[in-house]
N, C-alpha and C positions, 0 to 999 in steps of 0.2 A: 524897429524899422517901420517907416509908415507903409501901407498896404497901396499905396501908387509906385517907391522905389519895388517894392513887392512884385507886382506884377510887371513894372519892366524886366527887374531880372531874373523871373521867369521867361517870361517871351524871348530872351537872350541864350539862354541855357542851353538850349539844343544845339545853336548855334557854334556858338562856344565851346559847349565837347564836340564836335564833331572838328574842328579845326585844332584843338589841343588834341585830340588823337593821333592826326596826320604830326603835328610838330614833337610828341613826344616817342612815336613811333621812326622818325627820320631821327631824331637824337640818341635814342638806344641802337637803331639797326645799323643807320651809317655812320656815327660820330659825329653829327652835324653839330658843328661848332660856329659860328661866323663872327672870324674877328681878321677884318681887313680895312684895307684904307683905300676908301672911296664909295659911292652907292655902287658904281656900274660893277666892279666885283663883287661885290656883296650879293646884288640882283644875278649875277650870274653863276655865284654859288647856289644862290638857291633855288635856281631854274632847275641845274643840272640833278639839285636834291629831290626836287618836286617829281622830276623827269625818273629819274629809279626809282622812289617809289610808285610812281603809275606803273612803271615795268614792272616790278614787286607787286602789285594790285590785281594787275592783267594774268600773270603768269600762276599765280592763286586761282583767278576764278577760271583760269581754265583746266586747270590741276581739278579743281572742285567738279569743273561741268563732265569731266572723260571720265572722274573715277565713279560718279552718282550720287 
């Protein structure tokens, strides 16, 4: 691999697990599956996906903050 693809996908990398995190974390916890027809449900499945896991996010760090 030349060491210019190299260093792009390094600089990418962080980026990248931190957002397959979030997607494989919604795939095991809620079932997130999206197979429908049209964008406008698709986008609003994955709002609602987006939206529990912040609640699931929120409700951890404050679990984490009461207990120390």
């Amino acid at each position: 691999m030349p060491s210019a693809t190299a260093q792009a996908n390094a600089k990418k990398l962080s980026v990248r697990a931190a957002v397959e995190h979030v997607f494989a974390h919604q795939k095991m916890r809620f079932g997130l599956f999206i197979r429908t027809i049209g964008l406008a449900r698709a986008e609003a499945k994955l709002t609602l996906a987006n939206l529990a896991y912040n609640f699931d996010r929120l409700i951890f760090h404050e679990h984490r903050a009461a207990t120390g």
